[in-house]
N, C-alpha and C positions, 0 to 999 in steps of 0.2 A: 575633786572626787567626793561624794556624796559621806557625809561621815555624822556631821552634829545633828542629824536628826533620824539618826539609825534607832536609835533605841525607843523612838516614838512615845516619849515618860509623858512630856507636855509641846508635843508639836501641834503646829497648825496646819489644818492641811492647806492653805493656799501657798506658804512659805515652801512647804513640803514639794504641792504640786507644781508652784516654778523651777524647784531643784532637779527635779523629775527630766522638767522640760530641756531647764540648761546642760544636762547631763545628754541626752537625746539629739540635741543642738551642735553640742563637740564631739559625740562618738558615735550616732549611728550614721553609717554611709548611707547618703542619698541611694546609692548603685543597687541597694540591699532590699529596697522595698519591693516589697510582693515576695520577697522570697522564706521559704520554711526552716523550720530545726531541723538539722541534719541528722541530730541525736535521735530524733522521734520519727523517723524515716523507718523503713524496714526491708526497704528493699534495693540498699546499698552500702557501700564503704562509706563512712567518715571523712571525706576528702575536701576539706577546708580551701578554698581561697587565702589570700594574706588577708582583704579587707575582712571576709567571715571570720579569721582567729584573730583579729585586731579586735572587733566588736564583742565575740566570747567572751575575752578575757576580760573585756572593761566591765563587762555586766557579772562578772566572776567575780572581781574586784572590790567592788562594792557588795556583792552577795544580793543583786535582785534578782537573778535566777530561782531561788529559792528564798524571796521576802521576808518569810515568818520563820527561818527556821534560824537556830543556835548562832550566833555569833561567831562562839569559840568550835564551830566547826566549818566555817565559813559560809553560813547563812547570812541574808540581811538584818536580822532582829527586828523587822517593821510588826507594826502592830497591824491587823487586818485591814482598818480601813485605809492605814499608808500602802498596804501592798496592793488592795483594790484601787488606787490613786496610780503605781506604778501600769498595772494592767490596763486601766484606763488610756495612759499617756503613752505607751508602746503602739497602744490601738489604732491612734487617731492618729502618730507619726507615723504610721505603717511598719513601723518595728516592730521584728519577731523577737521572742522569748528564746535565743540560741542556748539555755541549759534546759534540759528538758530528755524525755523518753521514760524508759522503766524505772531506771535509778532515782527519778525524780516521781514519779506517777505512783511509784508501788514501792519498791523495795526499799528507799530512804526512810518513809513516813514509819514503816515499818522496825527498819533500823533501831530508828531513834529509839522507838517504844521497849520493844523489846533487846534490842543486843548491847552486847557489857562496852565499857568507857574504851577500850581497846579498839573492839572491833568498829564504833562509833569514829574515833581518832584515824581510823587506819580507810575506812572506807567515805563518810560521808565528806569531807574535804574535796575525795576527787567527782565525787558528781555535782556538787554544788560550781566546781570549776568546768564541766562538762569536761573530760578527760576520760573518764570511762562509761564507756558501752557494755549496759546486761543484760539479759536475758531471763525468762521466765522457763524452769524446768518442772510441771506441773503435770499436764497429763502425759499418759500413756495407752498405747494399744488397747490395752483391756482395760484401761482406769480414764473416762472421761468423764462423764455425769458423774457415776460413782467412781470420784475422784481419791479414795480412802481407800480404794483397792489396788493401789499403784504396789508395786511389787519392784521396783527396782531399789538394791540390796545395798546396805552400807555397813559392811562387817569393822567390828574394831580391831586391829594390830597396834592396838598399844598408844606411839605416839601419832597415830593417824588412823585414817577409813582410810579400806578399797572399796570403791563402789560400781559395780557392777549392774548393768539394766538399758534401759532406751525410755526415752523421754521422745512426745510427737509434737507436732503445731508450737516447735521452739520458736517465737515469731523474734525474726532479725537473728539469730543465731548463728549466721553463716558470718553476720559480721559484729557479734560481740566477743567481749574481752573477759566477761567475768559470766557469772547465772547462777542467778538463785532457785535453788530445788528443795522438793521436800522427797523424802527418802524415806526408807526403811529400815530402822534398826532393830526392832522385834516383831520376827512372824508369828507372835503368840495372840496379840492384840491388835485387830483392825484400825483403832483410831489413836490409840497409848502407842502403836509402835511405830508410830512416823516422828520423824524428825527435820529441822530444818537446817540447813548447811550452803555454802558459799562456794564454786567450785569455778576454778580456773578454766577457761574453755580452749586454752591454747597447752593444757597441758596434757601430756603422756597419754593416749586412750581414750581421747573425745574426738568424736568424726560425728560431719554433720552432713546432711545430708537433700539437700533442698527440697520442698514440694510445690510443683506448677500449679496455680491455682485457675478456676476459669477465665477469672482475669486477663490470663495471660502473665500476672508475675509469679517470682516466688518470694515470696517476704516469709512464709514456714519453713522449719526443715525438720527431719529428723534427729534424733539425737542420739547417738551408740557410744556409752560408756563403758569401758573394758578395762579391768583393773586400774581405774583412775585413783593415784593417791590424794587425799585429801586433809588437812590436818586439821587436828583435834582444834585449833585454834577459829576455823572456820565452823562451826556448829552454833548456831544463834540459839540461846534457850537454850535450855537442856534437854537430853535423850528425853524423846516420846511428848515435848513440847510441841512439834510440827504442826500437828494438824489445829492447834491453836493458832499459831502465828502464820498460819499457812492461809486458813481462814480470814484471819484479818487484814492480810495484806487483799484478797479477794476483794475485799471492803472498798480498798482503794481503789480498786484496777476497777471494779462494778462504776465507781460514783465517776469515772474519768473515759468510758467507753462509754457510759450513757448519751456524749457530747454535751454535758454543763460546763466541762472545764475548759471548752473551747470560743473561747471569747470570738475567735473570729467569724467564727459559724456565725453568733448572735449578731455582728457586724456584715455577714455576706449581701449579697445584692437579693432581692425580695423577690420572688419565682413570677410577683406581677410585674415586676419591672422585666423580668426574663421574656416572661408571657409576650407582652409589648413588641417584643423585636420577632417574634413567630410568627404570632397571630391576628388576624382580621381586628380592628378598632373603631371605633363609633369617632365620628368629630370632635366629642370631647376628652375620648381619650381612652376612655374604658373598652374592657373588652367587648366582642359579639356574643359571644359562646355566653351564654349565660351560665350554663352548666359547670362550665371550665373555670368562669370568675368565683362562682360560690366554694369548688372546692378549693380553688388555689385561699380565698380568703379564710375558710372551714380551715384550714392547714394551718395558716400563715397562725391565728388566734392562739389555737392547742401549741405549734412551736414556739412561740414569743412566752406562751406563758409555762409552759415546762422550761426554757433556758430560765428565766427569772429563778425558778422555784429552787432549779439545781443548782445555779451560781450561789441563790442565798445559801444551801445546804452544804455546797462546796466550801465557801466561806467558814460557817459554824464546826465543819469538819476539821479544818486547817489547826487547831488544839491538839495536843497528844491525847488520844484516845477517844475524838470528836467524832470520829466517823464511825459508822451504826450500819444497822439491816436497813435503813434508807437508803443504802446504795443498790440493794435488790432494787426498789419502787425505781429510781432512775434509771438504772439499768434495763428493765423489763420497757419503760417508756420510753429511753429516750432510744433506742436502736429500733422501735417502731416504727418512731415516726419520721427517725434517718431516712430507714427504709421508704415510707411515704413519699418523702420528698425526693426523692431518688427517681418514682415509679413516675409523680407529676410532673417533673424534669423531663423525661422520655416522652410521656403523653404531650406537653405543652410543644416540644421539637418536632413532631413527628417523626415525616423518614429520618430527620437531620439529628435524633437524638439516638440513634441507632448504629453509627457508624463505628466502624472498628478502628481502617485506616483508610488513607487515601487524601487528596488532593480535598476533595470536598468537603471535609469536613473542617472545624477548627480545632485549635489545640485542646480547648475548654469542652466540645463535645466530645471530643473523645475521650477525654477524663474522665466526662462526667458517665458515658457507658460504663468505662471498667468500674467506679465507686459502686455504681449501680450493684453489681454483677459481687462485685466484692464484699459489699454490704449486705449482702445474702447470707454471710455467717457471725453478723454481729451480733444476730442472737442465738446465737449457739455457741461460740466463744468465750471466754471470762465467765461459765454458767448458762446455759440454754436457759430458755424462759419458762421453762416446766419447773426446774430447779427454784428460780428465782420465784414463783410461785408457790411453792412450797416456803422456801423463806419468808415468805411476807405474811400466809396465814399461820404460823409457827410464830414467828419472834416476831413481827409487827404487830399484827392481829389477834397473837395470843388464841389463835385457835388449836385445841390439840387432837390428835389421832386417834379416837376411840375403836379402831375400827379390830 
């Protein structure tokens, strides 16, 4: 098991990268390849194989789940380029990353930053081992864009909150264990009276509520909290910190819906190679469609080089406190040109990229419809792209509102 060259003081990466390898060699099941994080799923239970919690745990173990983070809360302690060497080497053996989802995406990094050594000891241990499932409790009925107008209530009784309200678009909610919310504790102050807190989903008073998407799935649900107790121990920050740390964690969830922190994506198969098996080909190989080769190539340029850009920014983020309003700029681009690739997907299939179900289709085209169809709210989600435009001329651009 991976150990003398965790702290990355004076590693090499070739020594490093064969350690990678041999680790990969003895614990990832051949069986396992092609398959995803279950954690990062949203539209089901947690329900492991024996090989899937055989290979968790070993990657638990060692703390590459989470490469860069604390040791002593069972992160790997790699230094960026060692964890970019792990990312690497997962890639190319077809290993998936099995710790992973919110807990690792958003609410961890955030953790770290702001919550006291308690709550750090008490929480981070179990997502770096993948064992718990969170949830994001953020918008509401009336508070989406204007997200600071949430109004769901967390009154003080002393040694705990009741909090009272509904939370909507809980994605994975139906099958998380914990969720982090920002709340209300003074109606006096729009953005001083929110606060952020940690709240059991399986306790007293929380009913969720599923929402069908066009899709066809429901990875959303409603969220109905009625006198849910909550205890003073779970308040990250202090009262009317919220909408700080509420923000930042935003930061993270922006730079990680962009699709930069999806290494596989950068690894997918190239829409011209997809093209290929469609569409009419000249004898050497290239497309007919002149039209159709320029955009797929026009495409192919803009996504190769926003993944680069986001990974490096991903990387430089990975410090506490690394991540910035460049997660607006990834964000705004990178679920554009999702979207993009989504639309020339459909065009490059025709009828055959169309299908819902049935016989004639493949498992891969039908996929790829519902993505399509689904990727319809990745920019309105985590920040519509109005919002995120606003961010970027504000605190990127330093333009202010004279108006």
């Amino acid at each position: 098991m991976p150990t003398q060259l965790q702290s990355g003081a004076h590693a090499n990466d070739d020594p490093f990268r064969t350690e990678v390898r041999q680790f990969l060699a003895a614990n990832f099941p051949e069986e396992l390849k092609g398959k995803g994080n279950l954690l990062a799923g949203l539209e089901g239970p947690t329900n492991e194989t024996d090989e899937q919690k055989k290979w968790r745990e070993a990657v638990a173990e060692c703390g590459w789940g989470t490469p860069t983070w604390p040791t002593e809360y069972g992160g790997g302690g790699l230094t960026k380029a060692q964890a970019k060497i792990v990312t690497q080497e997962f890639a190319k053996s077809g290993a998936y990353n099995p710790i992973g989802g919110m807990g690792v995406m958003m609410f961890g990094p955030t953790l770290l930053e702001f919550g006291s050594e308690e709550q750090k000891c008490e929480h981070i241990p179990a997502i770096c081992r993948g064992e718990i499932r969170w949830c994001q409790g953020y918008s509401e009925p009336n508070a989406g864009s204007d997200l600071a107008n949430l109004q769901t209530f967390a009154e003080d009784k002393g040694d705990h909150y009741l909090i009272n309200g509904q939370k909507t678009w809980t994605s994975g909610g139906q099958w998380a264990d914990k969720c982090f919310a920002i709340v209300r504790t003074d109606r006096r102050d729009k953005h001083k009276g929110i606060s952020f807190m940690l709240i059991d989903m399986n306790a007293p008073g929380v009913e969720v509520r599923p929402i069908t998407m066009i899709s066809g799935t429901s990875p959303f649900c409603e969220t109905f909290l009625t006198d849910v107790r909550v205890p003073k121990k779970n308040l990250v920050g202090k009262e009317g910190q919220g909408w700080a740390i509420g923000k930042r964690l935003l930061q993270h969830e922006r730079t990680n819906i962009s699709g930069g922190g999806n290494l596989a994506l950068m690894m997918a198969q190239s829409l011209g190679d997809i093209a290929k098996k469609y569409c009419e080909t000249a004898a050497d190989g290239r497309l007919t469609d002149n039209v159709l080769r320029d955009k797929i190539a026009d495409f192919e340029i803009r996504w190769s080089s926003f993944l680069f850009t986001a990974r490096r920014a991903i990387e430089e983020s990975k410090a506490p406190g690394g991540v910035s309003e460049i997660s607006s700029v990834l964000k705004k681009t990178g679920t554009k040109l999702a979207q993009e690739r989504s639309e020339l997907l459909i065009e490059i299939r025709g009828l055959q990229g169309l299908g819902w179900e049935g016989d004639g289709f493949s498992e891969g085209e039908l996929e790829d419809v519902r993505t399509w169809l689904f990727g319809k709210a990745a920019t309105i989600y985590g920040g519509s792209t109005e919002i995120q435009n606003n961010i970027i001329a504000k605190r990127v651009l330093g333009m202010l509102d004279h108006a």
